[in-house]
C-alpha positions in Angstrom: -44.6 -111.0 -95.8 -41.1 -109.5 -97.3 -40.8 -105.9 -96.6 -38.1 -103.2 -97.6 -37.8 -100.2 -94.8 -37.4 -97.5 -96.7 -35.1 -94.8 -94.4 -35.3 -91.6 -95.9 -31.8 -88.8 -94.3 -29.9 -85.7 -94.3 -28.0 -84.8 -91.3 -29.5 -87.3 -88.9 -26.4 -88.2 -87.3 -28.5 -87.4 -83.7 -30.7 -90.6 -83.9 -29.7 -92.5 -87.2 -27.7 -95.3 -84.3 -30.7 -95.3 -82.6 -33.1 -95.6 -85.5 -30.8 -98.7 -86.8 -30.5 -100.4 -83.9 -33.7 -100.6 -82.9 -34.8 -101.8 -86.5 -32.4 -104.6 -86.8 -33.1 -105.3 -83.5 -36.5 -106.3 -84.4 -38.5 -110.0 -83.9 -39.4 -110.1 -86.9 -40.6 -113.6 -88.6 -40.5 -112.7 -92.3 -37.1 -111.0 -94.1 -36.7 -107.1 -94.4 -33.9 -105.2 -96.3 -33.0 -101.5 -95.0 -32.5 -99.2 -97.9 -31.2 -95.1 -96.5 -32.2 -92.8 -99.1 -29.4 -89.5 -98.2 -30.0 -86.8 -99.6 -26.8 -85.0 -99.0 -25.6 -85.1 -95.5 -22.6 -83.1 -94.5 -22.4 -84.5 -90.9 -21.6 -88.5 -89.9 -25.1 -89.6 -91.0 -23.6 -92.1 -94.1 -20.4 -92.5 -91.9 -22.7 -94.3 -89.1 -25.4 -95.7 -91.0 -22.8 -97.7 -93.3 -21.8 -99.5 -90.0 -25.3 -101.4 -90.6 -26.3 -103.8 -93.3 -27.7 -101.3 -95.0 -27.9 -100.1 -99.0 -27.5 -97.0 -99.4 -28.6 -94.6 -102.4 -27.9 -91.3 -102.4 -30.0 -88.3 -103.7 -28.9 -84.8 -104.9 -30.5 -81.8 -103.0 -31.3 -80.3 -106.3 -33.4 -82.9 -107.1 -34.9 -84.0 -103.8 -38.5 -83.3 -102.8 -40.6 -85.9 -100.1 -42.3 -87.5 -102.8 -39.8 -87.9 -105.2 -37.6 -90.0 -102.4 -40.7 -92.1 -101.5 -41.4 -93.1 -105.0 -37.6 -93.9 -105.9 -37.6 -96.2 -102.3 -40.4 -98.0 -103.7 -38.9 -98.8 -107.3 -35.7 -99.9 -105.7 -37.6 -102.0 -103.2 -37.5 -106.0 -103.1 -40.2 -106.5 -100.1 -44.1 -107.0 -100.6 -44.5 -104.4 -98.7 -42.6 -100.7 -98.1 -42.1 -99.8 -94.7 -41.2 -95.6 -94.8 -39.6 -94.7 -91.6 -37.8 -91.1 -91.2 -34.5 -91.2 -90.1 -35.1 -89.4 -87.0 -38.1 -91.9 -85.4 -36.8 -94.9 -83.2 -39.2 -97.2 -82.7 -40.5 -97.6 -79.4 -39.9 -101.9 -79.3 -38.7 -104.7 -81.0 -42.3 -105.9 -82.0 -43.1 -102.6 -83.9 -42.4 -104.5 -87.3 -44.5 -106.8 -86.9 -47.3 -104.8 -85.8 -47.3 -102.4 -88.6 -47.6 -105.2 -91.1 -49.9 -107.5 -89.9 -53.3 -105.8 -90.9 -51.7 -106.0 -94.2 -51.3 -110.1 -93.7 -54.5 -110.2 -92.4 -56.7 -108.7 -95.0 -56.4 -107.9 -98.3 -58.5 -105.2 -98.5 -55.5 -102.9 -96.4 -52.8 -101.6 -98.4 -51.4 -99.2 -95.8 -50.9 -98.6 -92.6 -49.3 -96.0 -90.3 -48.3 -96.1 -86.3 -48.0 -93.7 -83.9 -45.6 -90.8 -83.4 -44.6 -90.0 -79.6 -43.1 -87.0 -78.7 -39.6 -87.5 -76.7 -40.5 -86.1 -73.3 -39.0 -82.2 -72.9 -37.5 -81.9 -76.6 -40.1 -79.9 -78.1 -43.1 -79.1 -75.6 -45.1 -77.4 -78.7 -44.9 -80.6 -80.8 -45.2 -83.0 -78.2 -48.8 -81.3 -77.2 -49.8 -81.6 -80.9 -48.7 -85.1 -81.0 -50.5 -86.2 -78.8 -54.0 -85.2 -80.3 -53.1 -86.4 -83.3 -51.9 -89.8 -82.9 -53.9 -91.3 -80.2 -52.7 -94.4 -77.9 -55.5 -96.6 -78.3 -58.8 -96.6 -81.0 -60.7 -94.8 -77.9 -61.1 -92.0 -81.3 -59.9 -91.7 -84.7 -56.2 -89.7 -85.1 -56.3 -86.6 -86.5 -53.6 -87.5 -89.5 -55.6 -89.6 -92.2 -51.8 -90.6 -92.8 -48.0 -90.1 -92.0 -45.4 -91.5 -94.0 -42.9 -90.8 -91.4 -44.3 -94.4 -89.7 -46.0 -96.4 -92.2 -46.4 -99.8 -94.7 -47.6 -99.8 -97.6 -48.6 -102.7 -100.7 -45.6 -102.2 -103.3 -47.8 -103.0 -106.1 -50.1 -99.5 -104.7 -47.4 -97.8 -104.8 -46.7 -98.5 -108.2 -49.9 -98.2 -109.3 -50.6 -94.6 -107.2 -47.3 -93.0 -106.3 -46.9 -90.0 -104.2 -46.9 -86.2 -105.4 -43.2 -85.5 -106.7 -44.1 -81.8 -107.0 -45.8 -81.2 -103.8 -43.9 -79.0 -100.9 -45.0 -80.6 -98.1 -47.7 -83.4 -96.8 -47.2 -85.5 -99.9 -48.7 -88.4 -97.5 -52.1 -86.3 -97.1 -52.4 -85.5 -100.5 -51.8 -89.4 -101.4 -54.1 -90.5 -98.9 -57.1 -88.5 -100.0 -55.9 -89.2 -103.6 -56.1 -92.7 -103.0 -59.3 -94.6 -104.5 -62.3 -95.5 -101.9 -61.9 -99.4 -101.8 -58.9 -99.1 -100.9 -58.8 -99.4 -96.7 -55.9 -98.0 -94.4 -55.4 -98.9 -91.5 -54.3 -97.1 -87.7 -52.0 -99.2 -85.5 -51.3 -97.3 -82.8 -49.1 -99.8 -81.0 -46.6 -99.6 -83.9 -45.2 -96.6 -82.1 -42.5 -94.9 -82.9 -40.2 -91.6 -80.8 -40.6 -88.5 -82.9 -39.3 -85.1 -82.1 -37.8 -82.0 -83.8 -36.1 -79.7 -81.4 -36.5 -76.2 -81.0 -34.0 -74.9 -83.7 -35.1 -71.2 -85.6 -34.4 -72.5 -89.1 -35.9 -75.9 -89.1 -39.2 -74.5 -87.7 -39.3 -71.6 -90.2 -38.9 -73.4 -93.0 -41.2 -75.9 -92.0 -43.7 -73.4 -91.6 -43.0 -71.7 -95.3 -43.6 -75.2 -96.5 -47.1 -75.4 -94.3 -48.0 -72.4 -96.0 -47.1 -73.4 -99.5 -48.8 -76.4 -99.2 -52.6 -74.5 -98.9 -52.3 -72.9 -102.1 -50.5 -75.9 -103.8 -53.6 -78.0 -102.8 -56.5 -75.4 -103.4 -54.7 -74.6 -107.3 -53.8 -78.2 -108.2 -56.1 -80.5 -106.5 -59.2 -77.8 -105.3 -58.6 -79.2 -101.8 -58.7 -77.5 -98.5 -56.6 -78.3 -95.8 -58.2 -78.8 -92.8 -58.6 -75.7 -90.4 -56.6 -73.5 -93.6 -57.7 -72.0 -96.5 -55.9 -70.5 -99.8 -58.3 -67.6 -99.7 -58.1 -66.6 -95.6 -56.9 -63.3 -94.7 -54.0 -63.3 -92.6 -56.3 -62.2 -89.6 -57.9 -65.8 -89.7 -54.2 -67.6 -89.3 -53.6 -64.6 -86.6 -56.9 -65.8 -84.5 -55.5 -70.0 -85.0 -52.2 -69.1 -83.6 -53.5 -67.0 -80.0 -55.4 -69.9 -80.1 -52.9 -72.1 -80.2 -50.9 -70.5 -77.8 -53.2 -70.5 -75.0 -53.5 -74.4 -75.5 -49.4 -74.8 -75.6 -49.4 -71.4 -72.4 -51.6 -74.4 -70.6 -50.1 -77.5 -71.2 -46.3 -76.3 -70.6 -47.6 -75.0 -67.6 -49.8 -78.1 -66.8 -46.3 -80.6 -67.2 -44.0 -78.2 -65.6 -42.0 -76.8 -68.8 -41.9 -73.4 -67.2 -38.8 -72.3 -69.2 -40.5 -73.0 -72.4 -42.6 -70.5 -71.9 -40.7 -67.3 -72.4 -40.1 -69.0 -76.2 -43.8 -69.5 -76.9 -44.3 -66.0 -77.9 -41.0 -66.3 -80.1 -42.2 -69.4 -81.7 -45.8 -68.3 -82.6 -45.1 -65.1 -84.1 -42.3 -67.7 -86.4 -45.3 -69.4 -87.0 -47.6 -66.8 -88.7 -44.7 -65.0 -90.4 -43.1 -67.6 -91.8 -46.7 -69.6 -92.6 -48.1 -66.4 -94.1 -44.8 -65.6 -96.2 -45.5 -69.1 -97.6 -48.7 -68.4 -98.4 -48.3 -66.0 -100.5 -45.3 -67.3 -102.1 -47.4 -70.3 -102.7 -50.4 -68.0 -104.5 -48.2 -66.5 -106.9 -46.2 -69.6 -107.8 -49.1 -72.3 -107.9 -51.6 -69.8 -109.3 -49.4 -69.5 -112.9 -49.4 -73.0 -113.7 
């Protein structure tokens, strides 16, 4: 099986070597093609990625959103099967390839599959916690995500056939997931592991919690989903009881693996959380509610 890794960036110049290495480092028996979709990167990103044999295609901010980038690497693609990997996850061997698209060689009946995510030890404390809950390191249980794209294959002709939300703000690879019709199997492969970590930067985090929040409404008004553990129609007391709850879990496990210093930020980054979440929740009512 052909496959086209689809490497969605802007301002990755932190891992993008390390991503690209690793990929064409791969033992790999079929052909693959990189394609890096950049959507604007002011730092070396294109500078160092353009030392690979890659194609690259760039994207204008205005015009960017996650699903729109997924759907334009899968019209340019040439493989049977799209590989998505984000620009910032290195995977973990040279076998990972291989392993992500064999269910798809074996049976017909998968058209997708997505790996695992591990946290880089002492990067992000928070994230690596929740990490590792929701993609487990063996089938002992099922993985919380239903789906990631930042780590996945998936069938080309599927992707045709049932593209990815363009217009959503976030989670575009849940909402395609539960979009995507019964019969249709995918598939866990937990030792197509990849390193995946966002640091502890203010602005990252808060927007990525705006976008969190926007997504409940977003789902509730144009699908009539819920989002597991959220609800478009929750006070804000209900997203202030999830996060002391969440913070006694991440209070015990920094102090359980010795990340003592992390814990004078936990306050800072949980009240982030609900503010920022919150604020996008409402944006999210007022916007998603009109149309």
């Amino acid at each position: 099986m052909d496959a086209s890794i689809v490497i969605r960036s802007k301002n990755e110049e932190l891992f993008i070597r390390e991503v690209l290495e690793r990929v064409f480092a791969q033992r790999f028996e079929g052909s693959f093609e990189v394609l890096l979709l950049d959507s604007g990167s002011r730092d070396n990103t294109v500078r160092i990625a353009t030392r690979f044999p890659v194609t690259l295609y760039p994207i204008s901010a205005e015009e960017f959103t996650f699903g729109r980038a997924l759907n334009r690497g899968a019209l340019l693609a040439k493989g049977d099967a799209v590989v998505y990997l984000s620009a910032h996850c290195t995977p973990v061997d040279e076998e990972w390839l291989t392993r992500l698209l064999r269910p798809l060689e074996l049976d017909s009946q998968v058209v997708a599959t997505y790996g695992r995510q591990e946290a880089r030890r002492g990067v992000n404390p928070f994230e690596e916690m929740d990490l590792e809950v929701i993609f487990p390191s063996d089938h002992s249980h099922d993985p919380f995500a239903i789906f990631s794209s930042a780590n996945c294959a998936v069938r080309r002709e599927i992707l045709l056939r049932f593209p990815f939300d363009e217009a959503s703000p976030f989670a575009e690879d849940y909402i395609w997931r539960r979009m995507l019709p019964q019969e249709h199997r995918t598939v866990y492969v937990p030792d197509a592991s990849v390193y995946h970590s966002h640091p502890l930067h203010v602005r990252y985090w808060a927007s990525r919690f705006r976008m969190n929040g926007q997504l409940i409404p977003f789902l509730f008004y144009r699908y009539g989903m819920e989002y597991p553990g959220s609800s478009a129609q929750s006070p804000v007391s209900s997203f202030l009881r999830y996060s002391l709850r969440t913070a006694r879990r991440e209070y015990r496990y920094c102090r359980a693996n010795g990340y003592f210093l992390h814990l004078l930020l936990l306050p800072i980054f949980e009240v982030l959380r609900v503010f920022c979440f919150w604020r996008g929740v409402r944006t999210g009512r007022i916007e998603y509610a009109r149309s």
